[in-house]
VMD Tcl script that builds the backbone (N, CA, C; Angstrom):
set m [mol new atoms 243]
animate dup $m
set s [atomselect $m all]
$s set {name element resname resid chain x y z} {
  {N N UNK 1 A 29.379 37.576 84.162}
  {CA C UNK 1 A 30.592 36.791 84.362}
  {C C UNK 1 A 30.497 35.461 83.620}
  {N N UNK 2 A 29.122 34.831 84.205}
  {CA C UNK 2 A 28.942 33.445 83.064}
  {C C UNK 2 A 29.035 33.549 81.887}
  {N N UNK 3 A 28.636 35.010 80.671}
  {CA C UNK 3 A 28.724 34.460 79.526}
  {C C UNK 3 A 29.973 35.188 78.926}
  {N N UNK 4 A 31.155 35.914 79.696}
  {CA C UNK 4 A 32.442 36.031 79.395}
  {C C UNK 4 A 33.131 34.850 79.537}
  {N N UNK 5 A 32.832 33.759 80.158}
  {CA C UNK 5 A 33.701 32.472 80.349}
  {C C UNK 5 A 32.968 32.134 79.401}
  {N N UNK 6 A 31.831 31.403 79.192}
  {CA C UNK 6 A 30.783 30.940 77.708}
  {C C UNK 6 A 31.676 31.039 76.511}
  {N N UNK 7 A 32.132 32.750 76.343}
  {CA C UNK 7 A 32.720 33.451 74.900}
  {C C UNK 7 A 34.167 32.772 75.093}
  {N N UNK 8 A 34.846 32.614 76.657}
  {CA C UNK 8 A 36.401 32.504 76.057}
  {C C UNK 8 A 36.313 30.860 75.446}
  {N N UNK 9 A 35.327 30.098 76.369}
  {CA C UNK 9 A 35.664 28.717 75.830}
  {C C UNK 9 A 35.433 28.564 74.804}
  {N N UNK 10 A 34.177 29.392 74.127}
  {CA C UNK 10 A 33.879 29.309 72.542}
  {C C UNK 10 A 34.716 29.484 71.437}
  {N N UNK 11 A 35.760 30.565 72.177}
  {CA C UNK 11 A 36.936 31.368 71.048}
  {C C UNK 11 A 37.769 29.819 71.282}
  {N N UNK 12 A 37.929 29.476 72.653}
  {CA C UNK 12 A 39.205 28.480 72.680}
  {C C UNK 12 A 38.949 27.658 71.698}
  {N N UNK 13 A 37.797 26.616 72.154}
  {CA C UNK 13 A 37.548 25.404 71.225}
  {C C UNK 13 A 37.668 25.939 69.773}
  {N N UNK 14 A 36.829 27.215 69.092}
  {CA C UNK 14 A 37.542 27.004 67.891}
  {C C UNK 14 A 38.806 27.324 67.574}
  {N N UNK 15 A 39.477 28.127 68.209}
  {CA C UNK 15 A 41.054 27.995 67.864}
  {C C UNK 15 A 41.448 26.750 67.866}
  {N N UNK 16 A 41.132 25.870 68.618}
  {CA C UNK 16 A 41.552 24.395 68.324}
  {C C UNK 16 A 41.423 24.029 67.315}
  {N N UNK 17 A 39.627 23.882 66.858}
  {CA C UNK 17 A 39.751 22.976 65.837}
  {C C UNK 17 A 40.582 23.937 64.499}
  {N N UNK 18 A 40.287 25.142 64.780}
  {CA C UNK 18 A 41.315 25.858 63.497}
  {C C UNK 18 A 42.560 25.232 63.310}
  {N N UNK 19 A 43.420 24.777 64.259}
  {CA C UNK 19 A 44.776 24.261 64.974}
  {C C UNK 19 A 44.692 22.613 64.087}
  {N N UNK 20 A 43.636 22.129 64.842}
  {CA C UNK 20 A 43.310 21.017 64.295}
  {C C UNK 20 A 43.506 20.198 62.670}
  {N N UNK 21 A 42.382 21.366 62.539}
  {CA C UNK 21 A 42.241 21.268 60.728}
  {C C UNK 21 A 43.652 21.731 59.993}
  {N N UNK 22 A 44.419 22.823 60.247}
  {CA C UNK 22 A 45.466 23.113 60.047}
  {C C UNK 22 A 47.129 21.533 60.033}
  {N N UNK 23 A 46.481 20.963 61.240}
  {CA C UNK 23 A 47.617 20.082 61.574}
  {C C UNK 23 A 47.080 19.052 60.507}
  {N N UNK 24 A 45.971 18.657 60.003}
  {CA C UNK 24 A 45.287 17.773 59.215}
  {C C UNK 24 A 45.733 18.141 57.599}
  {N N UNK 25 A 45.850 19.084 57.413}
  {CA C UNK 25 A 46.679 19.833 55.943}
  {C C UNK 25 A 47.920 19.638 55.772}
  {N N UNK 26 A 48.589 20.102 56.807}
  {CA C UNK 26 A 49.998 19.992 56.706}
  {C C UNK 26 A 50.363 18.440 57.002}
  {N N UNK 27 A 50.071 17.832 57.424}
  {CA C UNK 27 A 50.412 16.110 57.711}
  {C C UNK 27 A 49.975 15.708 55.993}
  {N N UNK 28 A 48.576 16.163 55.689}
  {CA C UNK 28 A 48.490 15.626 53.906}
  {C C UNK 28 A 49.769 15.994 53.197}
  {N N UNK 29 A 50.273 17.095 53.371}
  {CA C UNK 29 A 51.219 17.894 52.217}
  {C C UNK 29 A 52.823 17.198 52.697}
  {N N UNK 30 A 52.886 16.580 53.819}
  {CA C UNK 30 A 54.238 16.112 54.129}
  {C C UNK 30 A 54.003 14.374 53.788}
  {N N UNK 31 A 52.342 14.006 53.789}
  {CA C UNK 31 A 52.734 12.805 52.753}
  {C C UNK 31 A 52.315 12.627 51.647}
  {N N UNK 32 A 53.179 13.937 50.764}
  {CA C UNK 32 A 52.975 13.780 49.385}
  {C C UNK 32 A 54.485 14.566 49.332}
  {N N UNK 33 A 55.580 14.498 50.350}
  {CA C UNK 33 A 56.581 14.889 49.906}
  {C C UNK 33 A 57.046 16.038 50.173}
  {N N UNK 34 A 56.038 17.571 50.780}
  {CA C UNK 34 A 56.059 18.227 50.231}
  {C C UNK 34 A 57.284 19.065 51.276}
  {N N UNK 35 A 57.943 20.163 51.095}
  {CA C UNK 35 A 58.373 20.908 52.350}
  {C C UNK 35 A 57.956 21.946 53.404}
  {N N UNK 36 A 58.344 22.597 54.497}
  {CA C UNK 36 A 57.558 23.427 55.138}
  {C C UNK 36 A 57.513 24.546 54.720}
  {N N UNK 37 A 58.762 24.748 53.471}
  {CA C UNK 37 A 58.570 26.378 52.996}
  {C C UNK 37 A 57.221 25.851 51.686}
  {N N UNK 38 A 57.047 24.746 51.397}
  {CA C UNK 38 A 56.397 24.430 50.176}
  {C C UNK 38 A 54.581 24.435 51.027}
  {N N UNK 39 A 54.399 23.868 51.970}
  {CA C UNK 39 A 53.263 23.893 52.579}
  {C C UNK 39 A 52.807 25.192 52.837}
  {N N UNK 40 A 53.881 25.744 53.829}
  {CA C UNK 40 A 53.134 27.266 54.054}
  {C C UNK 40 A 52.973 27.909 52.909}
  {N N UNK 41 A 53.693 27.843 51.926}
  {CA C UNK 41 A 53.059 29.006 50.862}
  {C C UNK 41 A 51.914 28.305 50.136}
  {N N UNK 42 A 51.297 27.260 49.729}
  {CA C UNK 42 A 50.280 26.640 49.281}
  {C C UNK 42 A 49.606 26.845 50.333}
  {N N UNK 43 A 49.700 26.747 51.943}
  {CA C UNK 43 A 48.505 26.967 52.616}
  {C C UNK 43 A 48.125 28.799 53.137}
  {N N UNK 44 A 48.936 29.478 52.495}
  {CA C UNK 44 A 48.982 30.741 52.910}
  {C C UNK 44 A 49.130 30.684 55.017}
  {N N UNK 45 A 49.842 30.420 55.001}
  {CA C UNK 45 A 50.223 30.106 56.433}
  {C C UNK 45 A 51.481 30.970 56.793}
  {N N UNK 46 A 51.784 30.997 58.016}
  {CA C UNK 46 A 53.277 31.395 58.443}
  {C C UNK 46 A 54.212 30.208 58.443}
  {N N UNK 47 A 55.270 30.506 57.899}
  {CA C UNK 47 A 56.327 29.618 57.977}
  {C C UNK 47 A 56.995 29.080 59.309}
  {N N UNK 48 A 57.104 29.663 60.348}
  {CA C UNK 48 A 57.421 29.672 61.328}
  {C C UNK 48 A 56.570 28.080 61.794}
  {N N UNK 49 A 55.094 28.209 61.800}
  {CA C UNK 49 A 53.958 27.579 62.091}
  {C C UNK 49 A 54.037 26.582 61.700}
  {N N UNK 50 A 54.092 26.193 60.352}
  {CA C UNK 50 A 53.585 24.758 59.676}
  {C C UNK 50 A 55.317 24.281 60.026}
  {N N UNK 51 A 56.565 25.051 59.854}
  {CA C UNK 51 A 57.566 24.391 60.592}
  {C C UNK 51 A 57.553 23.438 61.305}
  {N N UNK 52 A 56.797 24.417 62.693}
  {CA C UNK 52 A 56.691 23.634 64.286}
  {C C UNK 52 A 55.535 22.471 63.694}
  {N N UNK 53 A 54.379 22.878 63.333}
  {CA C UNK 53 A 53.877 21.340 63.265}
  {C C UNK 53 A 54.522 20.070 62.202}
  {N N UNK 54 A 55.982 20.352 61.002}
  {CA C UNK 54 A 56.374 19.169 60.652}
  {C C UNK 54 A 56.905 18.679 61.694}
  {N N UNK 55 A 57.993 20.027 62.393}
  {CA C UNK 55 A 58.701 18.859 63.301}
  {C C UNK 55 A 57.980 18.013 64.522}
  {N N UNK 56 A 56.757 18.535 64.946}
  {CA C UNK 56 A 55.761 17.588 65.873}
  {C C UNK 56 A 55.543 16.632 65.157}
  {N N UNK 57 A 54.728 16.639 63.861}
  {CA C UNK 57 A 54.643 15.464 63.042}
  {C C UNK 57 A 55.772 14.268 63.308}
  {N N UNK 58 A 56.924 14.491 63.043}
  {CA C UNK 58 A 57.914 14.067 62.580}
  {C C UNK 58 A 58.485 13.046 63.840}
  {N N UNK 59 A 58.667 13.972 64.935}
  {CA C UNK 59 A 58.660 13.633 66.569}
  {C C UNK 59 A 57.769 12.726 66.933}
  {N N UNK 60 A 56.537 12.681 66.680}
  {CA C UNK 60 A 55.139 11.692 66.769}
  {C C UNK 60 A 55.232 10.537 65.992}
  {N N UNK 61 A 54.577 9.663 66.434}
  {CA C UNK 61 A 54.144 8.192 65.622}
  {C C UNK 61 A 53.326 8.765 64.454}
  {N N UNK 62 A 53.871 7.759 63.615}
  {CA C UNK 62 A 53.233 7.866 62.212}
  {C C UNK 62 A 51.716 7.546 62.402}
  {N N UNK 63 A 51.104 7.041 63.106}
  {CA C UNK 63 A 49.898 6.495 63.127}
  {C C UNK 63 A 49.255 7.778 64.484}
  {N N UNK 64 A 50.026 8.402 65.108}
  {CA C UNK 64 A 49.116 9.371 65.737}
  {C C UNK 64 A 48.362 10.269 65.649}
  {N N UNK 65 A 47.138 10.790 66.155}
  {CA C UNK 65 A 46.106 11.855 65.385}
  {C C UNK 65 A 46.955 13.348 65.646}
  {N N UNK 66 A 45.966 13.888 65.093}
  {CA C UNK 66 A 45.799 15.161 65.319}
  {C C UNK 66 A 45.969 15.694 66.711}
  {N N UNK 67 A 45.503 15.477 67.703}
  {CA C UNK 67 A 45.704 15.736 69.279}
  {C C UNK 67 A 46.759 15.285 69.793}
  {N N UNK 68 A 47.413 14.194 69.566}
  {CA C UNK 68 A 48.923 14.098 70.139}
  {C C UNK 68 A 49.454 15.438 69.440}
  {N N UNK 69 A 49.840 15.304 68.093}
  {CA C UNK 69 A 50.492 16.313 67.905}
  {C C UNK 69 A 50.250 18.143 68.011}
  {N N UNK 70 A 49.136 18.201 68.225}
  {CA C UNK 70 A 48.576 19.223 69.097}
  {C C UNK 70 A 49.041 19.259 70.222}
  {N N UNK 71 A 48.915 18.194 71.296}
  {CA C UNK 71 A 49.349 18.400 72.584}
  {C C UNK 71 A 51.139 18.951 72.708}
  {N N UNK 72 A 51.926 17.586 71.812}
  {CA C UNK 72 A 53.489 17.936 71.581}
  {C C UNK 72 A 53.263 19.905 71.242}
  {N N UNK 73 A 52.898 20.138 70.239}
  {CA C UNK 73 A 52.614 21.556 70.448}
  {C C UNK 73 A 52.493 22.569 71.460}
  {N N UNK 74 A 51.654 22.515 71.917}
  {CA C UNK 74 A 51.047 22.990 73.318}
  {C C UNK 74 A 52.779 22.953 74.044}
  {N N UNK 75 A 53.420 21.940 74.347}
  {CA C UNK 75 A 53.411 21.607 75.512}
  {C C UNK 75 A 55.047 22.286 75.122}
  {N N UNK 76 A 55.718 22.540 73.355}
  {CA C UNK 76 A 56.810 23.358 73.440}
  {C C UNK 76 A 56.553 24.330 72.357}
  {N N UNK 77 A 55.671 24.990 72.447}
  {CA C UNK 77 A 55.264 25.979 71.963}
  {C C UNK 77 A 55.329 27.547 72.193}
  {N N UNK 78 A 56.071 28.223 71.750}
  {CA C UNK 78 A 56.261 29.942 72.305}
  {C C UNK 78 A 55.931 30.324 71.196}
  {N N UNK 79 A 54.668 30.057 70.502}
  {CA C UNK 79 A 54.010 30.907 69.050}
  {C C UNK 79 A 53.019 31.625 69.812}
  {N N UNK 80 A 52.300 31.065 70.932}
  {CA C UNK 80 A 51.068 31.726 71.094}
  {C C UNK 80 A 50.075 30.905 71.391}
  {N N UNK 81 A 50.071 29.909 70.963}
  {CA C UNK 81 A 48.922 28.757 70.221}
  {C C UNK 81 A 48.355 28.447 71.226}
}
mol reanalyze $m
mol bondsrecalc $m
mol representation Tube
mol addrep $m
């Protein structure tokens, strides 16, 4: 039982930072201009996806990390994430 909980938190945390690093790409590519159909296809991503994180971006303080806009995620999110 202990090391099935061990494995899910392991899968969780890295889906995060996958999430993470992902939200860290797409915030570069929106300040250099770029769009969400223009990001997802340079990041080989789903469109749907890097969507929802401009408009979190966008919704968020310019000066906020990665985890606010993760959380804004989380919190109206029906992707899965």
């Amino acid at each position: 039982m202990g090391r099935k909980i061990l494995e899910y938190e392991a899968k969780t945390i890295r889906e995060q930072g996958e999430l993470y690093q992902l939200i860290r790409m797409v915030r570069r590519k929106m300040d250099k201009g770029k769009s969400p159909e223009q990001i997802a296809e340079e990041l080989d991503e789903d469109l749907t996806l890097v969507t929802r994180i401009c408009e979190a971006a966008n919704m968020c303080c310019p000066g906020d990390g990665c985890e606010r806009i993760y959380t804004f995620l989380r919190g109206i999110n029906s992707y899965g994430l």
